[in-house]
N, C-alpha and C positions, 0 to 999 in steps of 0.2 A: 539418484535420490528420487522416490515416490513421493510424490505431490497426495493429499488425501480430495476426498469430494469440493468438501467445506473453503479448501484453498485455494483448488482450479477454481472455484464459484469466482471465491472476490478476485482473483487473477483476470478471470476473464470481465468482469463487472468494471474494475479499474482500466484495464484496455479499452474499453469502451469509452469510459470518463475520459482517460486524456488523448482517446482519438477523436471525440467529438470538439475537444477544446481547440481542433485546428482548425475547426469552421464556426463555432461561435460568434453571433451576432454579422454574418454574413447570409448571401441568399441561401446557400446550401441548410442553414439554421432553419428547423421549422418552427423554433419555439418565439425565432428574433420577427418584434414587429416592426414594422417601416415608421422614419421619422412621419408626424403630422406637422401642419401649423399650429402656432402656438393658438389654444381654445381662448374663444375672446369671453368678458368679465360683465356681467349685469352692468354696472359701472362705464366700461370700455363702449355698450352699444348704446348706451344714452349719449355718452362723450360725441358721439361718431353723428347721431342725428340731431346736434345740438343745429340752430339757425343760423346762415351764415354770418355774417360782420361785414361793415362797412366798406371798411379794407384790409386785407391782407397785413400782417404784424410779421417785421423781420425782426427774428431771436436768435439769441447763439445761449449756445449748452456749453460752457468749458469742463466742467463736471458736477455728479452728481452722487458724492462717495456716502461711503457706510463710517456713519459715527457713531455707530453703537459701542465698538469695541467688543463683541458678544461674538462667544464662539459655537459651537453648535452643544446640546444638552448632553450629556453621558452620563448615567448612574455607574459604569464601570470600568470607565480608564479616562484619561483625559483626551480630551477631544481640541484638537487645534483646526480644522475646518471653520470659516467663520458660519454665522448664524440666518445671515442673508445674504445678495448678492453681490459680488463688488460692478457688478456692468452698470449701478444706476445710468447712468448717462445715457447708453445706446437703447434702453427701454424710455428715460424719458425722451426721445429724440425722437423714438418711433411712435407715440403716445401724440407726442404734439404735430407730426404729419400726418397722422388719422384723424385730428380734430374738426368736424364737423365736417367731415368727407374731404378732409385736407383742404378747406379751406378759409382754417382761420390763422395758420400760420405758415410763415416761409423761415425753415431753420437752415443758417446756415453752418457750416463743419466748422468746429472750433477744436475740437478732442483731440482729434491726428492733425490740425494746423501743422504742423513740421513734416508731414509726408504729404501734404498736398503743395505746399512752396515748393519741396525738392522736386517733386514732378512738374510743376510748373518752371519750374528752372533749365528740368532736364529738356521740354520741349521748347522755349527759349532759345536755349543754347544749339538744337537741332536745327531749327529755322535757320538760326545765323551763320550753321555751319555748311547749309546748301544754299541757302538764299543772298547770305552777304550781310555786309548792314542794311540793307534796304527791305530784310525782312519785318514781316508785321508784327507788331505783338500782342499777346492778350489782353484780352478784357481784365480790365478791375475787377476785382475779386469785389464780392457782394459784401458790407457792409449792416449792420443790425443795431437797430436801433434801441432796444432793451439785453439784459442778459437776462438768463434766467439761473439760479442759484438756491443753493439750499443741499437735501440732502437725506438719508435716511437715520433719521434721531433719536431712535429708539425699538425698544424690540427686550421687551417682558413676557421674559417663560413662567407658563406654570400660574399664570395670571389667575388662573382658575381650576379644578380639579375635580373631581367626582366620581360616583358609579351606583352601581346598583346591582343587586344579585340574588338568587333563590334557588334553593336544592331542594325534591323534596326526594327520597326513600331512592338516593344517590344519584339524581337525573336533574340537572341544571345546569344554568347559564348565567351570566355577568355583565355588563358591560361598562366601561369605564371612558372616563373623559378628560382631556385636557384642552384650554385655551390660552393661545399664547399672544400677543398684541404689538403689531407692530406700526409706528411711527415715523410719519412722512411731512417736511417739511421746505415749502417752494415760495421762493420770493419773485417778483418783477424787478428788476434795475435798472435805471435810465439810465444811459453811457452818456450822457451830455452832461447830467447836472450828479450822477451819482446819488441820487436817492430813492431811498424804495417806495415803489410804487404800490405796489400791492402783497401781501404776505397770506400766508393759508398754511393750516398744518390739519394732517387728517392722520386716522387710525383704521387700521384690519386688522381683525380678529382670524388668528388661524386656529383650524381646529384640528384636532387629532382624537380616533375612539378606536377603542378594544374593544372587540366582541368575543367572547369565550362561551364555549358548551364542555361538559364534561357529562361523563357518567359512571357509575361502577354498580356491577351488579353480580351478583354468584351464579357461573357459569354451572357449576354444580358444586356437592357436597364442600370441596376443598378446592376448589377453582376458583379463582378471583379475574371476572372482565374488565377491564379500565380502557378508557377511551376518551381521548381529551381533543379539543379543531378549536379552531378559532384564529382573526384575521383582525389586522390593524389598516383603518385609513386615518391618512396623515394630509392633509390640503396642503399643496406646493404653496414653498414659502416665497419662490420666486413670483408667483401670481400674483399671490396675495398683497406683495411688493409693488408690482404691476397696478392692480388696484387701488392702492391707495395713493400712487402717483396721477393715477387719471381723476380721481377726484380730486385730488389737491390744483391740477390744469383745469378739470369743469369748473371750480371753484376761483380757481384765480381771475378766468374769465369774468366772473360776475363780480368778485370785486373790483377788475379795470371799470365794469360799465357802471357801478357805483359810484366811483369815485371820477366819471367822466371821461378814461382814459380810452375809449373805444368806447363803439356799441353797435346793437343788433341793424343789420335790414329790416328785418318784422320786429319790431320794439316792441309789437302787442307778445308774440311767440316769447321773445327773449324774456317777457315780463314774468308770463306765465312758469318759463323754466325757473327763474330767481325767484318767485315767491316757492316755490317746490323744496327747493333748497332751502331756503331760511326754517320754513317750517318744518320739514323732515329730515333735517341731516343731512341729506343723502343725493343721490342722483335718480333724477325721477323722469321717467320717459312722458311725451304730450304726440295726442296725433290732433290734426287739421282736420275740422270738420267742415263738408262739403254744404256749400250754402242752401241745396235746397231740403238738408236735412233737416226733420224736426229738432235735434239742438242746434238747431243754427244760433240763438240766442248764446251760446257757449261755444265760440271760437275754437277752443282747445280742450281736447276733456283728456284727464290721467288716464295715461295704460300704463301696464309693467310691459318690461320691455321683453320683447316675443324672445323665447327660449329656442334656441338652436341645438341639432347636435353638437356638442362639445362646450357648450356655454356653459361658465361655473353663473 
């Protein structure tokens, strides 16, 4: 059987496709990029240079789930993926050991409690079975004095929508929009008396845009050229998640120190950050100004927080 041009082509085109799929996303992949760290959040660098605290606050995470119930958007089939992440906890875990250069809280592991007893058991039971009874045993597991609680409570698609477009004599472009809002909500709890100490709920906005070009023109008499590109960003939802957990924690902070439960070393620093907050929303970065400067009269003046490679 004679094979034609047209067939060896895709034959040989197809060999190629599922030879290459035996090295995809490996180093032999030219195309596969290497994992990064995860890019830190406007939000995340103010967190991180907030002033330290008095003293160090021991917390436990037990978790911190998805109660949206919201699965991911499809106009064309149903989509069972959920809509955000279910790891809340190990993001807010990491969130509140960056906190002011990891020095306003001490988290201890609550989430895998049942695999850290069995391993403490299993080395336990090792001691005693070279040592005797006379071996030693562990320290007390560290104890926390507040929980921390709450969770992700919301998450509205389509919050927003839009576009814009214009063709003139077949040669245009588009662009279109969505914003969708997602919903963060984190308590204090004192394990002694069980009452909440402090409560905070905060929002991110995720966006997503189309950009489109098209054109058509008469290549000649009865020739028709058409030509269409265009590319979609979408802002990870996971960030954005990220995000609005670290403000709901720079937020919590200032309402313990409101309501007396903790407060700042530098009270003038800490004051300067909590009025920033109450008036903007937001999380707003302050640098220290050196005394023999001419605003020395102004302790603290606002910056935005210096933009990094990879900083959303």
């Amino acid at each position: 059987m004679r094979l034609t041009g047209a067939v060896c082509g895709c034959a040989a085109v197809l060999a190629l496709t599922l030879g290459g799929c035996a090295y995809t996303g490996t180093a032999a992949d030219p195309l596969s990029q290497p994992a990064t760290i995860v890019p830190d959040t406007k939000t995340g660098v103010v967190l991180e240079s907030l002033p330290s605290p008095v003293q160090k606050l021991d917390v436990a995470v037990y978790s911190f789930p998805d109660l949206t119930g919201q699965n991911k958007t499809n106009e064309n089939f149903a989509e069972f993926s959920r809509a955000v992440t279910q790891g809340g906890s190990a993001i807010l875990t990491d969130v509140l050991t960056k906190a002011g250069r990891g020095e306003w809280f001490n988290v201890v592991e609550r989430t895998e409690l049942q695999a850290l007893l069995q391993e403490r058991q299993i080395i336990q039971n090792t001691r005693t079975a070279v040592e005797g009874t006379k071996a030693a045993g562990l320290p007390p597991l560290r104890f926390a004095g507040i929980t921390l609680q709450g969770g992700i409570i919301g998450y509205d698609s389509d919050e927003s929508t839009g576009g814009v477009g214009a063709t003139y004599l077949g040669v245009g472009g588009s662009t279109n929009y969505r914003q969708d809002v997602v919903t963060v909500a984190l308590r204090a709890v004192s394990v002694q008396t069980g009452r909440v100490l402090a409560s905070v709920t905060t929002t991110k906005t995720i966006y997503s845009v189309l950009f489109q070009g098209s054109a058509f023109k008469f290549a000649a008499v009865d020739q028709l050229l058409q030509a269409e590109g265009g590319f979609t960003k979408n802002s990870p939802a996971t960030l954005a998640v990220r995000e609005g957990i670290q403000l709901a924690v720079y937020a919590l902070i200032f309402e313990g120190v409101k309501n007396g439960l903790w407060k700042f070393k530098n009270e003038k620093a800490g004051a300067a950050f909590m009025k920033a907050l109450d008036e903007q929303k937001k999380a707003v970065n302050f640098k220290l100004v050196p005394p023999d400067s001419p605003e020395a009269e102004k302790p603290f003046v606002l910056v935005e927080p210096t933009r990094q490679p990879g900083v959303l």
